[in-house]
C-alpha positions in Angstrom: -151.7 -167.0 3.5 -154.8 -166.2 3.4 -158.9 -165.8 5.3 -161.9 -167.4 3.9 -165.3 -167.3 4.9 -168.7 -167.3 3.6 -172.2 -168.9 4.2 -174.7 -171.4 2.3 -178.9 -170.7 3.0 -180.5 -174.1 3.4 -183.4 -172.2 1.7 -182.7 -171.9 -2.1 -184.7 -169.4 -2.3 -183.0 -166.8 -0.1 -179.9 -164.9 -1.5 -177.0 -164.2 0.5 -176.3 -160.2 0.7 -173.2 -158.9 -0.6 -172.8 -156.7 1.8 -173.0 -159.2 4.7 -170.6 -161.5 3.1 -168.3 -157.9 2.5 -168.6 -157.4 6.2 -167.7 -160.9 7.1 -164.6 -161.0 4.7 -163.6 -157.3 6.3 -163.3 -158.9 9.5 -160.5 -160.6 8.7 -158.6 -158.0 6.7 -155.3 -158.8 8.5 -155.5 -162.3 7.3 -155.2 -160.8 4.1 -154.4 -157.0 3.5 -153.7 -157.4 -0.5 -156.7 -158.1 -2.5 -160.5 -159.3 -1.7 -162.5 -161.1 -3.8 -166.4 -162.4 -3.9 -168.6 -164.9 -5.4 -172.2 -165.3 -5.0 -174.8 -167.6 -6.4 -178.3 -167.0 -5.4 -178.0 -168.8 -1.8 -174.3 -169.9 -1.3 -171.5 -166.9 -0.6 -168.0 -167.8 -0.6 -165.5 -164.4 0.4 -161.4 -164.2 0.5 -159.1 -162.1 1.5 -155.4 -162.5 0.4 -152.2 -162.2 1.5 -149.9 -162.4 -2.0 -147.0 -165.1 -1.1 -146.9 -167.3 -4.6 -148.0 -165.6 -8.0 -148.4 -162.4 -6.9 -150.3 -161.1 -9.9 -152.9 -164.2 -11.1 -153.9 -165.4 -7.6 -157.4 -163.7 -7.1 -159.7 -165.9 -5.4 -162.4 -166.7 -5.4 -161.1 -169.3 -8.2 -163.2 -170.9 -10.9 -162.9 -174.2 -13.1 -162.6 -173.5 -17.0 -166.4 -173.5 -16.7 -167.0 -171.8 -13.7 -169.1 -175.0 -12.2 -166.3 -175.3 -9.2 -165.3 -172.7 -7.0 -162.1 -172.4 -4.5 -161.5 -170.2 -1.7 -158.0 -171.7 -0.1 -156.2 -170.5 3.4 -152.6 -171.9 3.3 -149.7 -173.7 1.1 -149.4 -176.3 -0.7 -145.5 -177.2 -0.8 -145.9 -179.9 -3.5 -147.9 -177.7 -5.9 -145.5 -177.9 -8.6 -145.4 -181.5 -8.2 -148.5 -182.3 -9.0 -149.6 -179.2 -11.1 -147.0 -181.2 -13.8 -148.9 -184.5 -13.2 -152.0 -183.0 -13.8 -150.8 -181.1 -16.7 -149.8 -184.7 -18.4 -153.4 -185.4 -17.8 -154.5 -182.9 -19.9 -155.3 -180.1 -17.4 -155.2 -176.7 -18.6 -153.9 -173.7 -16.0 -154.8 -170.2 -16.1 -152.6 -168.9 -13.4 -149.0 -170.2 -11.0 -151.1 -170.3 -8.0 -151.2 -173.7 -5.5 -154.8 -173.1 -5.1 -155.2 -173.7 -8.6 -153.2 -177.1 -8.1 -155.8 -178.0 -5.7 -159.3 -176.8 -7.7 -157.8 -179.6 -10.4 -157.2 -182.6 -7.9 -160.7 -181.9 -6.7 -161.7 -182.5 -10.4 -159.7 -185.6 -10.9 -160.2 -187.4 -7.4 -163.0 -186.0 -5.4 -162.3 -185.6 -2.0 -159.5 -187.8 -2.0 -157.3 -184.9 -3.6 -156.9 -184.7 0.2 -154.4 -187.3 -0.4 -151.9 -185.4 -2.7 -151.5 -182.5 -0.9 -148.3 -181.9 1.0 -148.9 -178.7 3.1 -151.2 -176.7 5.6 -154.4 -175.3 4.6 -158.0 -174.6 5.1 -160.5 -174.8 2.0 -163.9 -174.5 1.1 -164.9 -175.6 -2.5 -168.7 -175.4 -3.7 -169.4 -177.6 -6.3 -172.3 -176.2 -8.4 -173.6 -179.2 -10.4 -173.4 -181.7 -6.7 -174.9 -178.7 -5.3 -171.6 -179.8 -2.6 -169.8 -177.8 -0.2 -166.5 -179.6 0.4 -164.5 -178.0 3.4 -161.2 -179.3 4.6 -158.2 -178.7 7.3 -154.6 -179.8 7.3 -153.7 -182.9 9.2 -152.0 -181.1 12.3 -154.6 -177.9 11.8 -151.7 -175.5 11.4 -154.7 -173.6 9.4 -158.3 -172.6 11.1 -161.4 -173.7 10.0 -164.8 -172.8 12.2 -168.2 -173.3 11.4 -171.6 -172.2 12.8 -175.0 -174.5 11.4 -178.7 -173.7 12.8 -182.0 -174.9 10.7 -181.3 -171.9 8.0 -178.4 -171.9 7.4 -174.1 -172.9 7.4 -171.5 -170.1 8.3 -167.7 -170.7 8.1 -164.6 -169.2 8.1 -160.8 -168.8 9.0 -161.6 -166.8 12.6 -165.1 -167.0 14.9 -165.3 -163.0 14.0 -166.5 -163.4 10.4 -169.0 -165.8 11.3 -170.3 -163.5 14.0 -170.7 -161.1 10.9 -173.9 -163.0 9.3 -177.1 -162.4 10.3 -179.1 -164.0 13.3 -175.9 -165.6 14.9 -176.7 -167.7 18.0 -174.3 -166.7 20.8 -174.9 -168.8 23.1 -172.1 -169.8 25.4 -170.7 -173.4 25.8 -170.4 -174.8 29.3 -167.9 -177.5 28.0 -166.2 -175.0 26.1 -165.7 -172.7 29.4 -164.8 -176.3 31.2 -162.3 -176.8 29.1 -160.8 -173.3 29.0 -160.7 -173.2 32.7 -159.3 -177.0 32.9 -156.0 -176.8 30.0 -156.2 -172.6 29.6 -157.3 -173.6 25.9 -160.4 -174.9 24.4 -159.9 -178.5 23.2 -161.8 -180.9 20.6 -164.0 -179.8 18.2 -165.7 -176.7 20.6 -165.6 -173.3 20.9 -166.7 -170.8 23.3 -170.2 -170.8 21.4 -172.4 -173.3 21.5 -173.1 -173.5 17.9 -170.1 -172.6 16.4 -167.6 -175.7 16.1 -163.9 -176.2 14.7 -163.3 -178.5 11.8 -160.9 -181.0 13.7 -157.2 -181.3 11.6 -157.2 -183.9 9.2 -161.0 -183.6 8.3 -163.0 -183.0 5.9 -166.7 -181.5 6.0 -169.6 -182.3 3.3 -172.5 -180.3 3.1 -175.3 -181.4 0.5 -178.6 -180.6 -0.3 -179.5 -181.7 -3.9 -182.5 -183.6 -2.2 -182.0 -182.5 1.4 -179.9 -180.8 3.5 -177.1 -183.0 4.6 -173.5 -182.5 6.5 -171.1 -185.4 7.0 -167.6 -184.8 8.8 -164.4 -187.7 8.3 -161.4 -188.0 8.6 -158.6 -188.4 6.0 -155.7 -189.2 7.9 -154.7 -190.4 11.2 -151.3 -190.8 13.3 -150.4 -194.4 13.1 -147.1 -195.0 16.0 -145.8 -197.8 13.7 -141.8 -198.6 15.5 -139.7 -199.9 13.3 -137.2 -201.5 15.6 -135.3 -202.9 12.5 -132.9 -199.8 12.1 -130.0 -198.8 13.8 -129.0 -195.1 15.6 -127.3 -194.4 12.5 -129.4 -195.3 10.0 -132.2 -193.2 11.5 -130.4 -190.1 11.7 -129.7 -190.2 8.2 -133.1 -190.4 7.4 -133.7 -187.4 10.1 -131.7 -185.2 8.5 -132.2 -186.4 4.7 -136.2 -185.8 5.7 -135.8 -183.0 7.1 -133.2 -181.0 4.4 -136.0 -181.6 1.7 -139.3 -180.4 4.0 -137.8 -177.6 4.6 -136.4 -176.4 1.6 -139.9 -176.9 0.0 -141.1 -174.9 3.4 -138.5 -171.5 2.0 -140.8 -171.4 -1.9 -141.8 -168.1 -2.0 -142.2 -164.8 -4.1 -141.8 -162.7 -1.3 -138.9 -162.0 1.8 -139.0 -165.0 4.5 -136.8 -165.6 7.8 -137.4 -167.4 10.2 -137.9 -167.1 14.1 -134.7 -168.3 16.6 -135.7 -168.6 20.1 -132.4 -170.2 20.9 -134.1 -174.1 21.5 -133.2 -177.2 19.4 -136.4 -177.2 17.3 -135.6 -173.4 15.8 -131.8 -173.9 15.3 -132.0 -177.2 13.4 -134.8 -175.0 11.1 -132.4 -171.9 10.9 -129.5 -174.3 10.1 -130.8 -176.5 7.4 -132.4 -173.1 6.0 -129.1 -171.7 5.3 -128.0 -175.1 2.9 -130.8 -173.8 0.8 -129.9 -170.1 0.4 -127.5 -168.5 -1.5 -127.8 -165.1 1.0 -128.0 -164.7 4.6 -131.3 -166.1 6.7 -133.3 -163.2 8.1 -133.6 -164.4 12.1 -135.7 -162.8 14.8 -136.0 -163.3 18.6 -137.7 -161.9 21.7 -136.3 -161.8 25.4 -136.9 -160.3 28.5 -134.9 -158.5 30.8 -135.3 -161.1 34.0 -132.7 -163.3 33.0 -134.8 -166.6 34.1 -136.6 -166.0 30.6 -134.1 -164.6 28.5 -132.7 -167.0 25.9 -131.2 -164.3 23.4 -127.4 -165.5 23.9 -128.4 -169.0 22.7 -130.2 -167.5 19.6 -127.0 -165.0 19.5 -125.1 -168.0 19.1 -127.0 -169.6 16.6 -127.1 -166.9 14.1 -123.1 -166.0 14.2 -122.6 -169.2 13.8 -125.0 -169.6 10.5 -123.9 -165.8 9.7 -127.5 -164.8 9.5 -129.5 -161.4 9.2 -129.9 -161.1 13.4 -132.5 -158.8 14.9 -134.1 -159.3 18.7 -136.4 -156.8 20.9 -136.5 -156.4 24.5 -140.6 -157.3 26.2 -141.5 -155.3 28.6 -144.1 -155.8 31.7 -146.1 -153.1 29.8 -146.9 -155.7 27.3 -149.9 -156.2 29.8 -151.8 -153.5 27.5 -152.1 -155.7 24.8 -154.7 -157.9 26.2 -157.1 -156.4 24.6 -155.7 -156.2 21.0 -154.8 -160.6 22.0 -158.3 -160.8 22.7 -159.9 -159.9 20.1 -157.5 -161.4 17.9 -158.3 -164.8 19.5 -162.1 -164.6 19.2 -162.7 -166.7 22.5 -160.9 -167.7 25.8 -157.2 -168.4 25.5 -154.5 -168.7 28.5 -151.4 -169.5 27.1 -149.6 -166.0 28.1 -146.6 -166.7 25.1 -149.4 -165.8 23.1 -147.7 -162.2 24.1 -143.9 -162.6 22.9 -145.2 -164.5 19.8 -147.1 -161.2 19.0 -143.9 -159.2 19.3 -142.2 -161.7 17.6 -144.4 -161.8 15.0 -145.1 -157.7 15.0 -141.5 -157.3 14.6 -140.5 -159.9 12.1 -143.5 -158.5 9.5 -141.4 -155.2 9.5 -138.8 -157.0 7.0 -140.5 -160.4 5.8 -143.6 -161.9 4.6 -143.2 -165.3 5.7 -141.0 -167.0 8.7 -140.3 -170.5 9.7 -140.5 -171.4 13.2 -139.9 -175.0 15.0 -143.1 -175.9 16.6 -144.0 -179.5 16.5 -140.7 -180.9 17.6 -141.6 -181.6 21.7 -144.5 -183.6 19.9 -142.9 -185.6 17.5 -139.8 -186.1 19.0 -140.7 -186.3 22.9 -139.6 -182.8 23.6 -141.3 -181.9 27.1 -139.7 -181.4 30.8 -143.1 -183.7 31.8 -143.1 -186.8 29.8 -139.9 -188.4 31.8 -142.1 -187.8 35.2 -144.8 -189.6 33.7 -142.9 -192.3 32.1 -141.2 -192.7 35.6 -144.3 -193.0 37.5 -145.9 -195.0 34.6 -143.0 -198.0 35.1 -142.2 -198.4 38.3 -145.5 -197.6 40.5 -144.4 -195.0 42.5 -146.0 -195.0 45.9 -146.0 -191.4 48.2 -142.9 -192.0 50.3 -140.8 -192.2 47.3 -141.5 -189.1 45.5 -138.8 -186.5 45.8 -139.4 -182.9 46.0 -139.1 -182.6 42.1 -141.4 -185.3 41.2 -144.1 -183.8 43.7 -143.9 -180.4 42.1 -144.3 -181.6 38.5 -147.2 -183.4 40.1 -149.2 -180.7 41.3 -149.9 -179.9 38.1 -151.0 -183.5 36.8 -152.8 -185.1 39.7 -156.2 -183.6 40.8 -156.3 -182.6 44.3 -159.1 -185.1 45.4 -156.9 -187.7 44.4 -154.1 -187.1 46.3 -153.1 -188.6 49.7 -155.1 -191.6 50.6 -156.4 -191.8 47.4 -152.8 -191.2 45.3 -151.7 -195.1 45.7 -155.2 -196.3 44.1 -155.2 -193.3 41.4 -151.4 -194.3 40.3 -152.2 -198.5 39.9 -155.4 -197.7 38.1 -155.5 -194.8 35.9 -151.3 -194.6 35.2 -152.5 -194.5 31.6 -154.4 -191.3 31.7 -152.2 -189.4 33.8 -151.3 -186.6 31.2 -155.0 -186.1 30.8 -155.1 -184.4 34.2 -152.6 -181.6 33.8 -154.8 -179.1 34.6 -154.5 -175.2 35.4 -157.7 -175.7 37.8 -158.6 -179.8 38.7 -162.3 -181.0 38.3 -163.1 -180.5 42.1 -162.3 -177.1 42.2 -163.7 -175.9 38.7 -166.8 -177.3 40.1 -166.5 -174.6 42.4 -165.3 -172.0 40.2 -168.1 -172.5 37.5 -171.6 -172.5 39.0 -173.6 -174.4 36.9 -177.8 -173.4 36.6 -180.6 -173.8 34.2 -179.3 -175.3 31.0 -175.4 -174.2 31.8 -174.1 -177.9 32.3 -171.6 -179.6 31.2 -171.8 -183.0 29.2 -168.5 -184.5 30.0 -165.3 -183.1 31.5 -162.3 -182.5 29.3 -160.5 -184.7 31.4 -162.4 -187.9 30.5 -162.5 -186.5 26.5 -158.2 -186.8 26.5 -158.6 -190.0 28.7 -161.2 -191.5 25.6 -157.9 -190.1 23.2 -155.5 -192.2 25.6 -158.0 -195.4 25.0 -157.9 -195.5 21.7 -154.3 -196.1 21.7 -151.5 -198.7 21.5 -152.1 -200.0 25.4 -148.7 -201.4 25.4 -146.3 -197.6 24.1 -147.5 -195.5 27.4 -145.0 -192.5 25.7 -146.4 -192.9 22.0 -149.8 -192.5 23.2 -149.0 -189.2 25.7 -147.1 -187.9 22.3 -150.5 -188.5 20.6 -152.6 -186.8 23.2 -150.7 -183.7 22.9 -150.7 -183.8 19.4 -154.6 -184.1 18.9 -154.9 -181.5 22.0 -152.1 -179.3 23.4 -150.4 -178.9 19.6 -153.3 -177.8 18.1 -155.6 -176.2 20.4 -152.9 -174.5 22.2 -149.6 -174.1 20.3 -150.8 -173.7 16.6 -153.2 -172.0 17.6 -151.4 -169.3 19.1 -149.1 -168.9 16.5 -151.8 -168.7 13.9 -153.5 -165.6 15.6 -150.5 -163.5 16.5 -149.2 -164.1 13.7 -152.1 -163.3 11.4 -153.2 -160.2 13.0 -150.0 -158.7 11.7 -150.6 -160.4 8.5 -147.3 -162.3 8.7 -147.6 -166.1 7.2 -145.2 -168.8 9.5 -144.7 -172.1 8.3 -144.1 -175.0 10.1 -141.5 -177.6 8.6 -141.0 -180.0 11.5 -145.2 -180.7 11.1 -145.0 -181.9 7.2 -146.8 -184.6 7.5 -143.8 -186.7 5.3 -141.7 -186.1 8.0 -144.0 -186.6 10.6 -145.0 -189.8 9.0 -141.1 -190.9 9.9 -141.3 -190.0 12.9 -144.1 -192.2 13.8 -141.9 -195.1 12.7 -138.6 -194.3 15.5 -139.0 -196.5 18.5 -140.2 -194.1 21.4 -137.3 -195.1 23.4 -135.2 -193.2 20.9 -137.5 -190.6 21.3 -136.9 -190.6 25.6 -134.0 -192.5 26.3 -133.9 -192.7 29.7 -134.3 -188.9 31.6 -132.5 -187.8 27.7 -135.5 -185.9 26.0 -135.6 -186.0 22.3 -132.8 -188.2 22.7 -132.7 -189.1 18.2 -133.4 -186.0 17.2 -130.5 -184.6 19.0 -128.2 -187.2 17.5 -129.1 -186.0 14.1 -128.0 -182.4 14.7 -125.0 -182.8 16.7 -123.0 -181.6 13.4 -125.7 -178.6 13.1 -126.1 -177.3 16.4 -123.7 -176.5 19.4 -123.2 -179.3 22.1 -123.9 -176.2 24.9 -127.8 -175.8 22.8 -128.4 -179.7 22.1 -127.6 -180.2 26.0 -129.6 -177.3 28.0 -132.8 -177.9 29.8 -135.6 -176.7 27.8 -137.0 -173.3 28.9 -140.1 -173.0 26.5 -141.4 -169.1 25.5 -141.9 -168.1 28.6 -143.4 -164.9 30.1 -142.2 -163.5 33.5 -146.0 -162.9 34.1 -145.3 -164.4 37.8 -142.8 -161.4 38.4 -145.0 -159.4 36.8 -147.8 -159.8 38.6 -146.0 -160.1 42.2 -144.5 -156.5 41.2 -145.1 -154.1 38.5 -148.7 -155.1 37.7 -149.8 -156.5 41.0 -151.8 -153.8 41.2 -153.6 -154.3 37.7 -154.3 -157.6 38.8 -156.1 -156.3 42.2 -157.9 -153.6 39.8 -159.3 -156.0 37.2 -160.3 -158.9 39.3 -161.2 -157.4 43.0 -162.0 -154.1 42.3 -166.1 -153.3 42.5 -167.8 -156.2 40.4 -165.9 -157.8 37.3 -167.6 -159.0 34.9 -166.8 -163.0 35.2 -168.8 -162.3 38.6 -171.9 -163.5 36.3 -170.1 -166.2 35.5 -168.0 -167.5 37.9 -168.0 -167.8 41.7 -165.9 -164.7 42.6 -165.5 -165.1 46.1 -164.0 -168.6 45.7 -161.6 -167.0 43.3 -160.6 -164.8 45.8 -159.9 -167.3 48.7 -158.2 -169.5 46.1 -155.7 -166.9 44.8 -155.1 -165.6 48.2 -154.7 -168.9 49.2 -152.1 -170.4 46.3 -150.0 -166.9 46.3 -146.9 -169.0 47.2 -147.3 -171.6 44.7 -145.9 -169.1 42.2 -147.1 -171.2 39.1 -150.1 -171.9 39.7 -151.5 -168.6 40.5 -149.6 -166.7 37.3 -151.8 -169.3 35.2 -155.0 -169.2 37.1 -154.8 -165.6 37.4 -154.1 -165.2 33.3 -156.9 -167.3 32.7 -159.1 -164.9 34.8 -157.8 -161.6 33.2 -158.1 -163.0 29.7 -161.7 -164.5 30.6 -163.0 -161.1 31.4 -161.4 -158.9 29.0 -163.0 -161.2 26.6 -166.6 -160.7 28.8 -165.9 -156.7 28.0 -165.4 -157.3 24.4 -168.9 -158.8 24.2 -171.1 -156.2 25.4 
């Protein structure tokens, strides 16, 4: 695992500065603490820094062709390297070094951009072609790997984090309204934004092409979509065989490495069916590592206990306290923009603590996607098929509701929202509705927004099969909540403690099967990943297949009505924060005042104000 960055001038004639491309590459140094490495010619600037997992000794980077016309700097793995460094060999391909990245500098020879097409792993590239005078750029399919880019009239800046970008010269800084819409809306920042207006992510499973032989040109595509495809042909049995067949090779392709890996056990289905098939491809105890709390509600260590006696594996756990609060700023900075999920603090410590004995974990994120994993998608479904008027929602439904529903759609309105819009209703699970971040977020001058977030996941819903109302939520939270939030988190805390995690449930072969299993194997009634827990009844203890998911958790809302309720006072109502320039602080303070005894709600809206103006601090 690795960071890349660098810059192309549009101007031939200006030369990029070593050190500026030094400074951007030093930025992220945790990405890569082992080795650096640097390649300039005249105008274009491609930097690395490495963390050694495969070949430890012949992988420097930046990597060259035989004669030095083609240049890689590569973020990630490829798991089918040795696959097709063979196949390339047969075609007359010479190697200098062991090394993935290698593996992929030849496809690009052979096929062009389509060598997109024979990789098998996660990753984030940027390869300048000197004789197309082409800068080829490309993210994995699920974006399990970073890639952001900055372009103005002078120049192109990219790399693994917004930080090293921020590191060339004349960076506009601008902030992006729909970017801060968003953030406020889902507590992540969704699509191809980021909190600057000129500085964009690559989207997962695109590639980028910039040109300027005989002008200056930049084309974005995509190589690969998620086709829902049911094959209704198959029985129970024959799909769990393919599950589990699947799934045993993935992730013992995942475990190739020259260096100690483990894998993280929060106690859930996804983990333990990881940590289990992990131990038929070891000859030696699997290194497992877990976080709790000490509020009970949150703690899930006995089930990850349980787990790892019964797999015999290397166990280690750690206790989080409420003084994890004074890591915000280190999470902030480490996240470059915005960023509410509060697990972002556990997976940290998790992360933190696991780098003390490995190099690389596992961990089983992806599987509420693929395999219809979350508490919400049976409420929706529910609503979705039988019309649910007011008078029939129970006290459970309503709750889950709150959160999905915008508040100037409820009541007299909820009857007309539900028989028109029951297609978009995952769009609208919000951590502050439209109506009332119209309140929140002035907007003045040029600060407006485009389009709201909601009506960007409604135009993802759209596109969709109109008649598979679950295959189309799975693939609104796979193009939004997996990547934006979930992946995304685990990249950074991860990488700041320069610890590479792999994600086996998301190879895209086994995703690919997934895509074929009838949703209603998926959710079978109220059952939640009804198949996959069929396939692992051998593997995994009937008390773990069977308990209502939990998630990674944070006891912020204890937190924050105890030990750091008075943090909370301090940093947000205290003399003049910060997001007062932003934000309209006296709503903030009627609403939160207001929504104290919706306990949810105001531990989310109150992270996403603490994170939003730590961030605000870190930028003067």
């Amino acid at each position: 695992m690795c960071g890349i960055t660098g810059t192309v001038y549009f101007n031939k004639e200006r030369k990029v500065k070593p050190e500026t491309l030094k400074k951007m590459a030093d930025t992220i140094r945790h990405r890569g603490p082992d080795d650096e490495g640097y390649y300039i010619d005249n105008n274009v600037g491609l930097a690395f820094r490495r963390l050694s997992i495969i070949d430890l000794h012949t992988g420097h980077q930046p990597l060259s062709n035989h004669n030095d016309t083609i240049h890689i700097i590569f973020n990630g793995e490829i798991y089918n390297y040795q696959e097709q460094r063979e196949r390339l060999k047969q075609k007359g391909y010479v190697f200098k070094t062991t090394t993935d990245t290698e593996v992929i500098l030849h496809l690009y020879e052979e096929h062009g951009v389509d060598c997109l097409q024979y990789l098998r792993g996660m990753f984030g590239f940027a390869i300048w072609d000197k004789n197309k005078q082409q800068l080829f750029c490309a993210r994995d399919r699920f974006g399990i790997k970073p890639f952001y880019y900055y372009t103005d009239n002078n120049k192109f800046a990219f790399g693994s984090e917004i930080k090293s970008i921020l590191k060339e010269d004349d960076i506009d800084k601008t902030l992006s309204a729909d970017a801060l819409n968003s953030y406020f809306a889902f507590g992540y920042i969704t699509s191809d934004l980021s909190i600057y207006k000129k500085i964009n992510k690559l989207k997962p499973a695109h590639y980028l092409l910039l040109s300027f032989k005989d002008k200056t040109d930049i084309q974005i595509k995509r190589y690969w979509n998620i086709d829902f495809e049911p094959d209704y042909s198959k029985s129970e049995t024959q799909w769990i065989e393919e599950i589990n067949d699947t799934f045993s090779e993935t992730v013992k392709l995942h475990m190739i490495a020259d260096v100690p890996l483990g894998a993280f056990l929060s106690g859930g289905i996804d983990s333990s069916a990881v940590v289990a098939t992990m131990t038929k491809h070891s000859d030696r105890p699997i290194e497992t590592f877990s976080i709790g709390f000490k509020e009970e509600k949150y703690n899930e260590l006995k089930y990850a206990r349980e787990i790892a006696k019964k797999y015999n594996c290397k166990h280690r756990e750690q206790i989080v306290e409420p003084e994890s609060i004074n890591l915000l700023p280190k999470l902030v900075s480490a996240y470059d923009e915005p960023f509410a999920d509060s697990s972002a603090i556990p997976t940290y410590y998790v992360s933190k603590f696991a780098r003390e004995y490995v190099t690389v974990v596992l961990s089983g994120d992806g599987g509420d996607e693929l395999f219809a994993g979350y508490s919400i998608y049976p409420y929706l479904q529910k609503i979705y098929k039988n019309h649910l008027t007011p008078p029939l929602f129970n006290k459970l439904i309503w709750r889950n509701l709150n959160k999905v529903i915008p508040s100037k759609v409820r009541g007299k309105n909820l009857t007309y929202f539900l028989s028109q819009n029951r297609d978009f209703l995952g769009a609208h699970l919000c951590i502050w509705p439209m109506d009332e971040r119209k309140k929140l977020i002035p907007t003045h001058g040029t600060f407006h927004f485009s389009e709201s977030p909601e009506i960007y996941k409604e135009q993802l819903l759209s596109k969709r099969d109109k008649n598979d109302f679950m295959a189309n939520h799975l693939y609104l939270d796979m193009e939004t909540y997996m990547v934006d939030d979930i992946l995304t988190k685990v990249d950074r805390a991860s990488m700041i403690n320069s610890l590479e995690v792999r994600v086996p449930i998301l190879d895209h072969k086994f995703a690919e099967l997934s895509f074929r299993i009838p949703t209603n194997l998926k959710l079978k009634g109220k059952e939640k990943k009804y198949i996959l827990r069929q396939a692992l009844k051998t593997a995994v203890p009937e008390n773990i297949l069977n308990r209502p998911k939990s998630g990674f958790g944070v006891p912020l809302s204890v937190w924050f009505k105890d030990e750091l309720k008075e943090y909370v006072n301090d940093t947000l109502f205290s003399g003049k924060p910060l997001l007062a320039n932003h934000l309209n602080l006296n709503y903030i303070k009627k609403l939160l005042h207001t929504n104290v005894p919706s306990r949810d709600k105001f531990t989310a809206r109150t992270w996403s104000l603490l994170w939003f103006e730590e961030w605000l601090k870190q930028q003067q």
